[in-house]
C-alpha positions as CSV (number, residue, x, y, z in Angstrom):
1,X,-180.2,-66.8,-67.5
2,X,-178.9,-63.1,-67.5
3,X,-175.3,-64.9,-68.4
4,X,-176.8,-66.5,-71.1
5,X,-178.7,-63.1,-72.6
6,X,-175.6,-61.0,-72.1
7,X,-173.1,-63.4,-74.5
8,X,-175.7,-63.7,-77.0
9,X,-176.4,-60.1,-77.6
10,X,-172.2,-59.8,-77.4
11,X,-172.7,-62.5,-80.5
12,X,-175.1,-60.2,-82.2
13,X,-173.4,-57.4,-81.9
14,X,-170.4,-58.7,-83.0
15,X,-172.0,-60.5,-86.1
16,X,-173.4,-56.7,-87.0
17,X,-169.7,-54.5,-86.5
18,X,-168.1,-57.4,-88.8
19,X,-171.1,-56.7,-91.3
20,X,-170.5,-53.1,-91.2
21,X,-166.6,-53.6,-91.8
22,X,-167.0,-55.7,-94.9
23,X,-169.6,-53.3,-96.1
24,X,-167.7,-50.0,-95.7
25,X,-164.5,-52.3,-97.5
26,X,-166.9,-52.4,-101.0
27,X,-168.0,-48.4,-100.8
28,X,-167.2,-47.1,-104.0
29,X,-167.2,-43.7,-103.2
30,X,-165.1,-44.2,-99.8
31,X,-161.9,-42.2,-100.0
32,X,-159.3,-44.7,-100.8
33,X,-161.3,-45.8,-104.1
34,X,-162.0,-42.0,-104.8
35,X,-158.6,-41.4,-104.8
36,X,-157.2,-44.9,-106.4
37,X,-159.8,-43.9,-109.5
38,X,-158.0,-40.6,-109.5
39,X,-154.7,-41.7,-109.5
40,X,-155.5,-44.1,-112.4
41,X,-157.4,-41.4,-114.8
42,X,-154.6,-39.5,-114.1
43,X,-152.2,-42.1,-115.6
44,X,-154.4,-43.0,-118.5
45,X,-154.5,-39.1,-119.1
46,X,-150.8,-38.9,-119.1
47,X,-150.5,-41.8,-121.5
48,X,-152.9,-40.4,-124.0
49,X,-151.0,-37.2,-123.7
50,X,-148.0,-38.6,-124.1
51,X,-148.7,-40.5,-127.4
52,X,-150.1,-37.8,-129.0
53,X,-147.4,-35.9,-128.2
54,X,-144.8,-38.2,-130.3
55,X,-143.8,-36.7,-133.0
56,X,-142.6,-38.2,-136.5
57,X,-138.6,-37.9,-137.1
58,X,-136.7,-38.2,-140.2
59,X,-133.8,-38.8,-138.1
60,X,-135.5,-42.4,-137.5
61,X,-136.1,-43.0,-141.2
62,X,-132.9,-45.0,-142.8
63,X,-131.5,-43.4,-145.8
64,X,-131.7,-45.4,-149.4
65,X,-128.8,-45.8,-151.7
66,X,-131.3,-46.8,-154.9
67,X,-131.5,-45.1,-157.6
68,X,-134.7,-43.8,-157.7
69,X,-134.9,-41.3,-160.9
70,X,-136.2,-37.7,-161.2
71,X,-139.5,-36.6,-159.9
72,X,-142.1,-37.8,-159.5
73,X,-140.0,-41.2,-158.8
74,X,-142.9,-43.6,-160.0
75,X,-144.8,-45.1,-163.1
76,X,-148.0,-46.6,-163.1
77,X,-147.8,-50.8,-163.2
78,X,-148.1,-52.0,-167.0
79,X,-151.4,-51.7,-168.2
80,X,-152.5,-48.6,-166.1
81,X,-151.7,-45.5,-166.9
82,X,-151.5,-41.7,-165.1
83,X,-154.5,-39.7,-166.8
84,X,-153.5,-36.4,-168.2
85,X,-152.5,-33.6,-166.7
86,X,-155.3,-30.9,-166.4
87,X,-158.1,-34.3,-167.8
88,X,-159.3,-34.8,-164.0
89,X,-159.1,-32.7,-160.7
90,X,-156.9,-35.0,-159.3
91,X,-154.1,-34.8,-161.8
92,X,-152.1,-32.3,-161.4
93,X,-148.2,-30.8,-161.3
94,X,-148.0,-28.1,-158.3
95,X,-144.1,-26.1,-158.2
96,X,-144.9,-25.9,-154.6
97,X,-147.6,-27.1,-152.0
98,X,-147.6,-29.9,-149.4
99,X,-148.9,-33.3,-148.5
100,X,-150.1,-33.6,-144.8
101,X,-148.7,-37.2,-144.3
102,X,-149.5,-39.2,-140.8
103,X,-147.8,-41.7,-139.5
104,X,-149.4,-44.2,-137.8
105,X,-145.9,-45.6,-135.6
106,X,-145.7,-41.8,-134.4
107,X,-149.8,-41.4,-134.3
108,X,-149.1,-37.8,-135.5
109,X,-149.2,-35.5,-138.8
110,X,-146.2,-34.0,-140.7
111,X,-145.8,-31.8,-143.3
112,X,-144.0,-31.9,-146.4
113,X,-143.4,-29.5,-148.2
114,X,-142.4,-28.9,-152.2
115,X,-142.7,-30.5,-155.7
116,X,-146.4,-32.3,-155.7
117,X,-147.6,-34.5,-158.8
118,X,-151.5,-35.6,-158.2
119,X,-152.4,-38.6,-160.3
120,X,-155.0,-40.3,-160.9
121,X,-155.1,-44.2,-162.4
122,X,-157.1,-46.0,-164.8
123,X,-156.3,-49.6,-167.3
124,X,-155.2,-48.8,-171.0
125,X,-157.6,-50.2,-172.5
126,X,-160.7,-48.6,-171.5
127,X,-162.6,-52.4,-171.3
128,X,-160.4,-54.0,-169.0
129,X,-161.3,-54.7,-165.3
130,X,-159.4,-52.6,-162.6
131,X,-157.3,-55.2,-160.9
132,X,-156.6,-53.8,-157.3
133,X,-154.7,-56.4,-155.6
134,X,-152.5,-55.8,-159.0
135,X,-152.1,-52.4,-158.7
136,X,-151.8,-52.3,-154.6
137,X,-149.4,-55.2,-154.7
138,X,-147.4,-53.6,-157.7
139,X,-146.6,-50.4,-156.3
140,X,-146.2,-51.7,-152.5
141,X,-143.5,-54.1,-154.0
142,X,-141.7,-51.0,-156.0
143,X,-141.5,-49.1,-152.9
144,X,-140.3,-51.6,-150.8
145,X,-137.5,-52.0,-153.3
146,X,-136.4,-48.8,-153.4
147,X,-136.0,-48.7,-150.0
148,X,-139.0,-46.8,-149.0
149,X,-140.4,-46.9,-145.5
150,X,-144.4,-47.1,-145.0
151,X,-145.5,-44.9,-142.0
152,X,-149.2,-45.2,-142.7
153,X,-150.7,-49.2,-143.6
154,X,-154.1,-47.6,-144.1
155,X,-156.8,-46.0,-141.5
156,X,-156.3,-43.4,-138.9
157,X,-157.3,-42.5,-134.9
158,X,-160.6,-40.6,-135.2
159,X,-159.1,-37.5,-133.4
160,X,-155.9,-37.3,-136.2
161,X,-158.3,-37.8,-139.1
162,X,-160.7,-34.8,-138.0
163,X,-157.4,-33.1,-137.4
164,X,-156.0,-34.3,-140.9
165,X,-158.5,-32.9,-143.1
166,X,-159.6,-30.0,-140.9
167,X,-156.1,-28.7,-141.1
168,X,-155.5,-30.0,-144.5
169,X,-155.3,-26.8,-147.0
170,X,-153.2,-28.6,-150.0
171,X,-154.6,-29.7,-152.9
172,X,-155.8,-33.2,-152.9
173,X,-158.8,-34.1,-150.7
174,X,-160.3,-37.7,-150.3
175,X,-164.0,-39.3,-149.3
176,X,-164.7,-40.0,-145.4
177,X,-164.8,-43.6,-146.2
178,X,-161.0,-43.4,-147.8
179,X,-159.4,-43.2,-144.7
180,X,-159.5,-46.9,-144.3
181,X,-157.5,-46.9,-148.2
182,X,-154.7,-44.1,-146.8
183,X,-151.0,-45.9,-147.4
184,X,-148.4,-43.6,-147.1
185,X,-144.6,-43.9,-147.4
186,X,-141.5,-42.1,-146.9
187,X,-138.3,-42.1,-148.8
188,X,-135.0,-40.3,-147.6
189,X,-132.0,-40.5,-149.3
190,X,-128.8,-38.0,-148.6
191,X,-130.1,-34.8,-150.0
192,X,-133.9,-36.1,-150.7
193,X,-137.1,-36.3,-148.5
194,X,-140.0,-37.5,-150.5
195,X,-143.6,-39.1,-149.3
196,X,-145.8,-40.8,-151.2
197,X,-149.6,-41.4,-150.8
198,X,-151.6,-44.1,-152.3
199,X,-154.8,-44.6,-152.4
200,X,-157.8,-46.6,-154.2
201,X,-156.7,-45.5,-157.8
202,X,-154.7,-42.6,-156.8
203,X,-151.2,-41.7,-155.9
204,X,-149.9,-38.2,-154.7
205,X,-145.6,-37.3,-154.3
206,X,-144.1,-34.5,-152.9
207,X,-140.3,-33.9,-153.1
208,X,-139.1,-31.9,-150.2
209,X,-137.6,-28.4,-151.5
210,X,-137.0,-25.6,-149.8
211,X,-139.4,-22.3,-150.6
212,X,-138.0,-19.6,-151.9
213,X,-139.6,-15.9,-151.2
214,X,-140.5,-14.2,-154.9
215,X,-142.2,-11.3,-153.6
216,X,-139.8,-8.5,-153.8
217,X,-140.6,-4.9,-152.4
218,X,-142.1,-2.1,-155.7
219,X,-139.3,0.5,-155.0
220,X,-139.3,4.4,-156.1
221,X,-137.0,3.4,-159.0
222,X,-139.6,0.8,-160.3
223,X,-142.9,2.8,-160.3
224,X,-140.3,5.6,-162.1
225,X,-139.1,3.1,-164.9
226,X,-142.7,1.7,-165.2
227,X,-144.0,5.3,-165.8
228,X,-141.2,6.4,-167.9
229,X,-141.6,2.9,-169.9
230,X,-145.8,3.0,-170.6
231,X,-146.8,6.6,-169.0
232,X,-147.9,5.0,-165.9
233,X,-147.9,2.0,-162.7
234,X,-150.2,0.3,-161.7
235,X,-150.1,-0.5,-157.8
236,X,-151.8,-2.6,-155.4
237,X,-152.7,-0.2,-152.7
238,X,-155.2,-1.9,-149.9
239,X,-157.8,-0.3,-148.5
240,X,-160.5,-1.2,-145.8
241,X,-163.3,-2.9,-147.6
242,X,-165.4,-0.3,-149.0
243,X,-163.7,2.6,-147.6
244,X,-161.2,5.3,-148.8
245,X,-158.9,4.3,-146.0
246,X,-155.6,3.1,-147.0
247,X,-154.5,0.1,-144.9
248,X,-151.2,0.2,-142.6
249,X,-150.0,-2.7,-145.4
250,X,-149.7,-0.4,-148.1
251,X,-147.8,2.7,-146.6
252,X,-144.3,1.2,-148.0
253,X,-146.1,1.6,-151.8
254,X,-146.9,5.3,-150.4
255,X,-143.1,6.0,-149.0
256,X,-141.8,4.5,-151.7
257,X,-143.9,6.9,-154.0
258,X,-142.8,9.6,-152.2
259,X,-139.3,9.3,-152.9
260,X,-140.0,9.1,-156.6
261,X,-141.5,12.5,-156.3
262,X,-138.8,14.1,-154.0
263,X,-135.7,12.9,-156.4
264,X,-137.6,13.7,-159.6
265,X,-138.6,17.3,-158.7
266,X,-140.4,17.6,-161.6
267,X,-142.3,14.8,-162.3
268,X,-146.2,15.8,-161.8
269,X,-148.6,12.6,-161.6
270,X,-152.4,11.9,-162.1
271,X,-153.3,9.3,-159.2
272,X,-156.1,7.2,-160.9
273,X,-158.8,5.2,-158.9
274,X,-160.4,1.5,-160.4
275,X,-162.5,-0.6,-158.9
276,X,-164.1,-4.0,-160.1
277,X,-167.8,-4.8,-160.7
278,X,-169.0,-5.4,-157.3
279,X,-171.8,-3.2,-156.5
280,X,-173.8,-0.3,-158.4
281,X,-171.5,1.8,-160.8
282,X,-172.5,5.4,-158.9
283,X,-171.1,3.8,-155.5
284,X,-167.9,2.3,-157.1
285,X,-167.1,5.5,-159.2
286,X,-167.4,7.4,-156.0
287,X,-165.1,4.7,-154.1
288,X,-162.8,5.2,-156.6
289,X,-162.6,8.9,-156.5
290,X,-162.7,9.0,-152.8
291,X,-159.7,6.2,-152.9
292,X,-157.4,8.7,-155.7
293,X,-157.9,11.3,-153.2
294,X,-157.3,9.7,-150.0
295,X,-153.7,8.5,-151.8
296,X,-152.9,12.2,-152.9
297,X,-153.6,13.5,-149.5
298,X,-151.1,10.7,-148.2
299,X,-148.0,11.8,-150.4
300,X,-148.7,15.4,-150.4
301,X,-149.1,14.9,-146.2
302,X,-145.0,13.9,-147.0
303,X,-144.2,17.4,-148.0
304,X,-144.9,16.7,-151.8
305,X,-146.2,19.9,-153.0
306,X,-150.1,19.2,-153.8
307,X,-149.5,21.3,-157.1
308,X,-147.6,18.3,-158.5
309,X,-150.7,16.1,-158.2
310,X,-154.3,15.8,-159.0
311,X,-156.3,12.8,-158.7
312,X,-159.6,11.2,-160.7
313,X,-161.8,8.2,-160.4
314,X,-163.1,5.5,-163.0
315,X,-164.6,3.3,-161.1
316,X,-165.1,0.3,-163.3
317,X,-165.5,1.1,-166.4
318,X,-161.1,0.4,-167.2
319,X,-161.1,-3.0,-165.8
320,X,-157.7,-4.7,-167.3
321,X,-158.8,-8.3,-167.0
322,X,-162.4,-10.3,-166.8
323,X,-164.3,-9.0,-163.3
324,X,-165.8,-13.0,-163.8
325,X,-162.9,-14.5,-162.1
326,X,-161.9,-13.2,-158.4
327,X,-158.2,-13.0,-159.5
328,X,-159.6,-10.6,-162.5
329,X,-161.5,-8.6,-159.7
330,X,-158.1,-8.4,-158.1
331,X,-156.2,-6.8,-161.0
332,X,-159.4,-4.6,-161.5
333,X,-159.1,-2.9,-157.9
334,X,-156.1,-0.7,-158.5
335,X,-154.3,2.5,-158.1
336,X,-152.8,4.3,-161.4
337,X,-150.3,7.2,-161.1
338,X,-150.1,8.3,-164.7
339,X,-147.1,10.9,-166.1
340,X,-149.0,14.6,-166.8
């Protein structure tokens, strides 16, 4: 009997330890599955990262022999036509600005950078239907033909679209609900890099040129020919908003002034303080004195002999343009050194 109670409870036992195994074999939180789900996340991380980190090449992009024409490359399909220039928001000729393109192979934004034409389609005759399949199927075709390359089919990752508009500061801007509509196309040829964006009834084209720098530094000999030419320059000397302070920016205008007055010995100058609109008229005409003053102090601090200068305020009553545009405020806030 004893023999008998002994194998059974051997059974039982047995029967619980396998129970136990299989259990502990379907933890989810044991440490092999911990570190199995690590070791997973961390390859889907790495995947992520490494698509986004593709990056578009033109070095990819096969180069077209076509003749293509001047910029901006394409007409509308017969029976459509561009709007004029200047007649809607989106038709418009930029010298330079950019297009943000994406490419959808590469999953990543570019740049390009130059000659923009913004257009913006509608049919000839006012009473027709717009025929899209026409139009889409029309320029598509073209492209195609002139050996253009489409990076974009239409529709973007949420993460590059927030990143395509957020960081878009060009000219053109679209609806949310165009993104699906977004074709874009590139076209290099030996010394050309154009991209082209289409959209609903809209097109954009940027030829890739390379910028040029036109800002050129006001030297001593061009504030003397200005004043010798009209009595007096006008300068663009930055100061801390609504202070006399003269900003680190503008100390080259103040060097350069200073050499004026140290090879022309006997040139005396009136330093003349403007302001725009913004604010009371006592406060600005105070501003403006204050500002004359704290730009005498700076050149005669260069060992110009203060005799030679005096300074005066007019806060705004000489503005030289219309204080109802912000670039008119701009031309408005200025420093005068007039011949006495």
């Amino acid at each position: 009997m004893k023999y008998i109670y002994l194998v059974s409870l051997l059974i039982v036992v047995s029967l619980f330890a396998c129970k136990d195994k299989e259990q502990s074999k379907n933890i989810p939180n044991s440490e092999n599955q911990i570190k199995t789900d690590s070791n997973n996340k961390e390859v889907k991380n790495n995947n992520v990262k490494n698509k986004i980190k593709t990056e578009f090449s033109w070095e990819k992009i096969p180069i077209s022999t076509k003749d293509i024409g001047n910029f901006p490359f394409i007409k509308p399909p017969k029976g459509i036509i561009a709007k004029d220039i200047g007649s809607s928001s989106y038709s418009k000729k930029l010298n330079f600005s950019k297009l943000k393109m994406f490419s959808k192979t590469s999953n990543t934004t570019f740049n390009i950078e130059g000659k923009v034409e913004f257009m913006n389609f509608s049919t000839e005759d006012e009473n027709a239907n717009w025929e899209q399949y026409y139009f889409d199927k029309s320029i598509n075709d073209y492209l195609e033909s002139i050996g253009a390359i489409q990076v974009n089919k239409g529709g973007m990752t949420d993460v590059y679209y927030e990143k395509y508009w957020s960081d878009y500061d060009g000219e053109y801007t679209v609806k949310h609900n165009d993104r699906e509509l977004i074709r874009m196309w590139v076209i290099k040829q030996v010394n050309k890099k154009i991209g082209v964006q289409i959209f609903k009834k809209r097109m954009a084209i940027v030829e890739e040129i390379e910028f040029k720098q036109t800002i050129v530094k006001f030297t001593a000999d061009d504030i003397l020919k200005e004043i010798n030419a009209k009595g007096f320059a006008t300068l663009q000397i930055n100061f801390d908003t609504g202070k006399s302070r003269i900003k680190a920016s503008s100390y080259d205008v103040i060097s350069e002034i200073v050499k004026m007055m140290k090879v022309n010995s006997n040139l005396k100058i009136s330093i003349e303080g403007h302001t725009d609109n913004v604010g009371d008229e006592l406060s600005n005409m105070k501003l403006s004195k204050n500002r004359a003053r704290s730009v005498l102090m700076a050149i005669s601090d260069e060992d110009i002999d203060e005799s030679r200068l005096k300074s005066e305020g007019f806060g705004q009553t000489k503005p030289v343009e219309n204080n109802s545009t912000e670039e008119g405020k701009t031309k408005n806030r200025r420093v005068e050194l007039r011949k006495i």
